[in-house]
C-alpha positions as CSV (number, residue, x, y, z in Angstrom):
1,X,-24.2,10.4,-17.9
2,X,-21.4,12.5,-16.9
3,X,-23.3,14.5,-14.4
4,X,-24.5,11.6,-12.7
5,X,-20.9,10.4,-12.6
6,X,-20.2,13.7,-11.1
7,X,-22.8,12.9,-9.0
8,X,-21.7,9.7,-7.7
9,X,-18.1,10.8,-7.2
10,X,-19.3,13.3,-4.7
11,X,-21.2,11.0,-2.6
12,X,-18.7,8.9,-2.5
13,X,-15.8,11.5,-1.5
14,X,-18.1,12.7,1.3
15,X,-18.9,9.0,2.5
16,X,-14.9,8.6,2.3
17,X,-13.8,11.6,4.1
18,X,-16.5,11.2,6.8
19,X,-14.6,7.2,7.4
20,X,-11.3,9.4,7.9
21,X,-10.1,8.2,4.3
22,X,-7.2,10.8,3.2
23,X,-9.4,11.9,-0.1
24,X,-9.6,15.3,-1.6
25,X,-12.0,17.6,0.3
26,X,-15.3,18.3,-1.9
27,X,-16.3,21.4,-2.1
28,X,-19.2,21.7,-4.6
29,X,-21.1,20.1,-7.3
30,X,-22.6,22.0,-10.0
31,X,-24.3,20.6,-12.5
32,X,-21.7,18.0,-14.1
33,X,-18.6,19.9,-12.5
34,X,-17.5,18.7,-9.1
35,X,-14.9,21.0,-7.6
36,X,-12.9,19.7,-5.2
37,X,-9.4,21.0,-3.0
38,X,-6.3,21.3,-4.5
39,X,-3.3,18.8,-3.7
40,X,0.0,20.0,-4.6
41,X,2.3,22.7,-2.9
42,X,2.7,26.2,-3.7
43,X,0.5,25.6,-7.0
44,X,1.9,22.9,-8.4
45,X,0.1,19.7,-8.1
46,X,0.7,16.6,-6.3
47,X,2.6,13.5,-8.6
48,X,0.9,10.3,-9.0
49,X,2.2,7.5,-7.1
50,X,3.5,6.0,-10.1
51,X,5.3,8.7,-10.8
52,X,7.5,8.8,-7.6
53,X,11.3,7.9,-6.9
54,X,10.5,5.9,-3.6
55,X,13.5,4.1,-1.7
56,X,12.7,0.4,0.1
57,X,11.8,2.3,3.0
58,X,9.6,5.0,1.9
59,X,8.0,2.2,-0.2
60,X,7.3,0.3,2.7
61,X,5.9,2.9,5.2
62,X,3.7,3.7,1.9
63,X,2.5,0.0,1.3
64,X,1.4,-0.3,4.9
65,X,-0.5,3.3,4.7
66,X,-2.2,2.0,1.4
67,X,-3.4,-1.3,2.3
68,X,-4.6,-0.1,6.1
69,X,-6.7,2.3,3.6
70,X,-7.8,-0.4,1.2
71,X,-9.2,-1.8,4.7
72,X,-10.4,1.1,6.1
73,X,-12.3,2.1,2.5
74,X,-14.0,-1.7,3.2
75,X,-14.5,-1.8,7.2
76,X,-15.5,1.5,7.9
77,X,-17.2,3.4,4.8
78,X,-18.1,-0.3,3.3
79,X,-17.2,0.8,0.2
80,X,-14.6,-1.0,-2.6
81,X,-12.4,1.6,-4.5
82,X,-12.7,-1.0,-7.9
83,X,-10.0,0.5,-9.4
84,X,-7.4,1.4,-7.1
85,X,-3.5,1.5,-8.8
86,X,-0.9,3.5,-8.6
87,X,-2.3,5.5,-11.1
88,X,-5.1,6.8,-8.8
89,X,-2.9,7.5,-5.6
90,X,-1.6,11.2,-5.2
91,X,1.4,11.5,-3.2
92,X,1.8,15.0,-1.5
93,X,3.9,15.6,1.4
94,X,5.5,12.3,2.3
95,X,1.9,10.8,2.5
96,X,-1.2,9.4,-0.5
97,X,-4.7,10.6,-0.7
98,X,-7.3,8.5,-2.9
99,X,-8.7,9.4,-6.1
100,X,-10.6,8.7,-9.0
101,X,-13.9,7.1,-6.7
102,X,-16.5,7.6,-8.9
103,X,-16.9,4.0,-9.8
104,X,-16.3,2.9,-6.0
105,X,-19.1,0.1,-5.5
106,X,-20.8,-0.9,-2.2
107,X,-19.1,-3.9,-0.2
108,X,-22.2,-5.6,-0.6
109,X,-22.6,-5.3,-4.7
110,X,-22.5,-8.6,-6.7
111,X,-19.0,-7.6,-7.8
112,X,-16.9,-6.6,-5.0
113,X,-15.2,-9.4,-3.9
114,X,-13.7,-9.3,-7.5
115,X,-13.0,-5.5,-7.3
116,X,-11.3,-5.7,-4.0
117,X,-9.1,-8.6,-5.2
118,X,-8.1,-6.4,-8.1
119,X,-7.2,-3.7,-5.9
120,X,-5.4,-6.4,-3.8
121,X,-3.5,-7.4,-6.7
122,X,-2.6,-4.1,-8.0
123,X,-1.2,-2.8,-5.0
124,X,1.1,-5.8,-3.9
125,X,2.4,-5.7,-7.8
126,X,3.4,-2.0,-7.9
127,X,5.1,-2.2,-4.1
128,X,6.6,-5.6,-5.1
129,X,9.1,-3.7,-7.5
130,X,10.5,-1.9,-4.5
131,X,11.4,-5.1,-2.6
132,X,8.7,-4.5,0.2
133,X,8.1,-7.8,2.0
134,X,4.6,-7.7,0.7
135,X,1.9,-10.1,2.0
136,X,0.2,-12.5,-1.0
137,X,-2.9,-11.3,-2.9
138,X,-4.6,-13.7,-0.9
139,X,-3.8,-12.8,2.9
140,X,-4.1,-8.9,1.9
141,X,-7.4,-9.6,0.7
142,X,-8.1,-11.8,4.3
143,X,-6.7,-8.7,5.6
144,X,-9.4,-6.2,4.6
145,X,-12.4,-8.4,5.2
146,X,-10.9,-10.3,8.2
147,X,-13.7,-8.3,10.9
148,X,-11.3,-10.0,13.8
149,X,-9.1,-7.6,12.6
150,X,-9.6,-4.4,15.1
151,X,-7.8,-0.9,15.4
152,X,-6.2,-2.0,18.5
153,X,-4.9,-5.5,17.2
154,X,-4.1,-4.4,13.8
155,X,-0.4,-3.3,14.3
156,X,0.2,-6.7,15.6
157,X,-1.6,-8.1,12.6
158,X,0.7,-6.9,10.4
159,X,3.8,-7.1,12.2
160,X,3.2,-11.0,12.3
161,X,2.3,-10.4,8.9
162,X,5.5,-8.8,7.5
163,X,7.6,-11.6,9.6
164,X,5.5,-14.2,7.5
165,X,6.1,-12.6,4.3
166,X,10.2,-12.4,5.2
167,X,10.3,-16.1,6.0
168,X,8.1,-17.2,2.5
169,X,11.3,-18.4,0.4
170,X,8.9,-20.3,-2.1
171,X,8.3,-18.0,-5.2
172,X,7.2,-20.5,-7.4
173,X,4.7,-21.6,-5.2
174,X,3.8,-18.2,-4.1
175,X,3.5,-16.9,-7.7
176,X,1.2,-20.3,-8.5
177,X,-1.1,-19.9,-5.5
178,X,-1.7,-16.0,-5.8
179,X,-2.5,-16.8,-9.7
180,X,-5.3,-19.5,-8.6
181,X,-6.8,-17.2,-5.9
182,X,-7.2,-14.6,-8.4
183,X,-8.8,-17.1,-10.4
184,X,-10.9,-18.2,-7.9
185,X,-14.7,-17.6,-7.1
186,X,-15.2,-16.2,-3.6
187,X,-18.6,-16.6,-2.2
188,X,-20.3,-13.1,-0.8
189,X,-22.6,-14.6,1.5
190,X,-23.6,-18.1,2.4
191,X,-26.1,-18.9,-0.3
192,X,-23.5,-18.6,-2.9
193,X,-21.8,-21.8,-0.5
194,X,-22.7,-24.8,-3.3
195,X,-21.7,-27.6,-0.7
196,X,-20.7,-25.9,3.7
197,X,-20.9,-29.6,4.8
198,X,-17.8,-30.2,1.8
199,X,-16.0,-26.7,3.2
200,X,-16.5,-28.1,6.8
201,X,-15.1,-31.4,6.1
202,X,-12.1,-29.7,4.9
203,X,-11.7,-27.6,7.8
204,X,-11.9,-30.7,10.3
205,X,-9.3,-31.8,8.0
206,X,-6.8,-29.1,8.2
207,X,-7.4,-28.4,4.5
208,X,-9.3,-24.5,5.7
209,X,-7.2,-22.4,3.7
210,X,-8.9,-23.5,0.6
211,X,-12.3,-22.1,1.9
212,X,-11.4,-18.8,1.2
213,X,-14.8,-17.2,2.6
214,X,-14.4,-17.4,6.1
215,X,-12.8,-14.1,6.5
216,X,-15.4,-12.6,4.4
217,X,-18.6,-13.7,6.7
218,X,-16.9,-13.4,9.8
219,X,-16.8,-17.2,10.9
220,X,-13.7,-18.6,13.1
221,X,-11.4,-21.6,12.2
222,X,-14.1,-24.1,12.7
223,X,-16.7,-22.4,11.0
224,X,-19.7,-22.4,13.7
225,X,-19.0,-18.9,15.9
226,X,-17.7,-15.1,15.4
227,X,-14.0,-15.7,14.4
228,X,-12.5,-13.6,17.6
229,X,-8.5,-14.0,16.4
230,X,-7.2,-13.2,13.2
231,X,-6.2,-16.7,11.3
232,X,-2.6,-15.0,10.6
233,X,-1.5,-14.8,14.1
234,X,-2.8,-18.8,14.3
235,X,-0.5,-19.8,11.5
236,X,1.9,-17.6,12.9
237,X,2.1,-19.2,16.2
238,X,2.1,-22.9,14.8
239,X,5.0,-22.0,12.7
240,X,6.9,-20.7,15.7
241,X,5.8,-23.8,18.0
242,X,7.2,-26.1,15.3
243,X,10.5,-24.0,15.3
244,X,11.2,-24.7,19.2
245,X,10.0,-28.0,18.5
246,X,12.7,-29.2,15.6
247,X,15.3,-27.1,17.7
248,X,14.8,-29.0,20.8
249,X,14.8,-32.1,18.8
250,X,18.1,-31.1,17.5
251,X,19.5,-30.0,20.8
252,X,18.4,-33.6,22.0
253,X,20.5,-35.0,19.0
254,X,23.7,-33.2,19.4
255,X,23.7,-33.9,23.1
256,X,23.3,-38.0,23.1
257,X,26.2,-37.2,20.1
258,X,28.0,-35.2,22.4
259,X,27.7,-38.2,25.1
């Protein structure tokens, strides 16, 4: 048992390294002993992430590096880390390498919806305590499976983002709704859909963000084509075009006052 373990978290730190994941280099496996690089400087090793004195903004250049991994571990070596925390994050020189993948599953197992959620969850909890603007459990997991989502529209992405998180004043209802997602089953692929004509319906009926698969399978606001712009700028831009519109209804206001 070990050695396959051994054997697994080899693969997987070669299939991670190769996707440009900052992991430890392998170097060999031998039997049920994997040696891999050491992290630290001049022979003492790296700290755990948990274990680090981190100011708002250290915390915050670190929560963006994380969760642009927690994608990257998904989009590009389709992979879920299943047990990522702050407990498994080394940080060495100002920046975090991965570890502890042994039990990382394949984006397509049974279970990895729920493993990436928990990964989700874990890592907005532990940068939460630093006061980092974090996004929900929800839009960080629509963030790592969002495949609209590209390397040259990501910065955007999470620039809009960070200037919804700053504006969400609501903790209650924040705190409720990430508690139900976590709660909530997530359908893998469309024959785990019970009832698409129900899911369309609320769509239609601007009830979409309860149909929280979209992102998942790749299908746009309506759900019949390719989703081609992230549903967070959308929101984004509505919120903004109903700010100009209750400011020029007030400007309209004060001026027949003014008259």
């Amino acid at each position: 048992m070990v050695r396959m373990w051994a054997e697994k978290e080899m693969r997987n730190l070669i299939r991670l390294e190769t996707a440009g994941i900052p992991v430890p280099h392998p170097v060999i496996l031998r039997n049920h002993v994997l040696v891999m690089e050491f992290v630290g400087t001049n022979g003492w090793p790296a700290p755990l992430l948990k274990d680090v004195k981190l100011n708002e903004s250290k915390a915050r250049e670190l929560y963006l590096s994380a969760i642009k991994i927690i994608r990257d571990i998904y989009q590009k070596a389709l992979l879920v880390h299943a047990d990522l925390s702050e407990f498994n994050i080394l940080f060495n020189d100002g920046e975090i390498k991965i570890i502890d993948v042994s039990q990382a599953v394949e984006h397509d197992h049974p279970s990895a919806l729920e493993f990436l959620r928990k990964d989700c969850s874990n890592i907005t909890d532990f940068f939460k305590k630093f006061g980092v603007p974090v996004m929900s459990v929800k839009a960080l997991f629509n963030f790592v499976t969002d495949k609209s989502i590209t390397d040259e529209n990501i910065e955007h992405y999470l620039n809009t983002a960070e200037e919804i998180a700053l504006q969400s004043q609501d903790i209650i209802e924040d705190t409720v709704d990430a508690e139900v997602f976590k709660k909530t089953f997530i359908p893998r692929v469309l024959d785990d859909v019970m009832n698409f004509e129900q899911d369309l319906s609320k769509v239609k009926s601007g009830e979409g963000k309860e149909v929280l698969y979209r992102e998942v399978i790749g299908l746009s606001n309506d759900m019949r084509t390719g989703s081609t712009q992230p549903d967070c700028w959308r929101r984004c831009m509505i919120q903004k075009m109903l700010k100009k519109k209750h400011l020029i209804l007030r400007m309209n206001v004060w001026t027949k006052t003014w008259r």
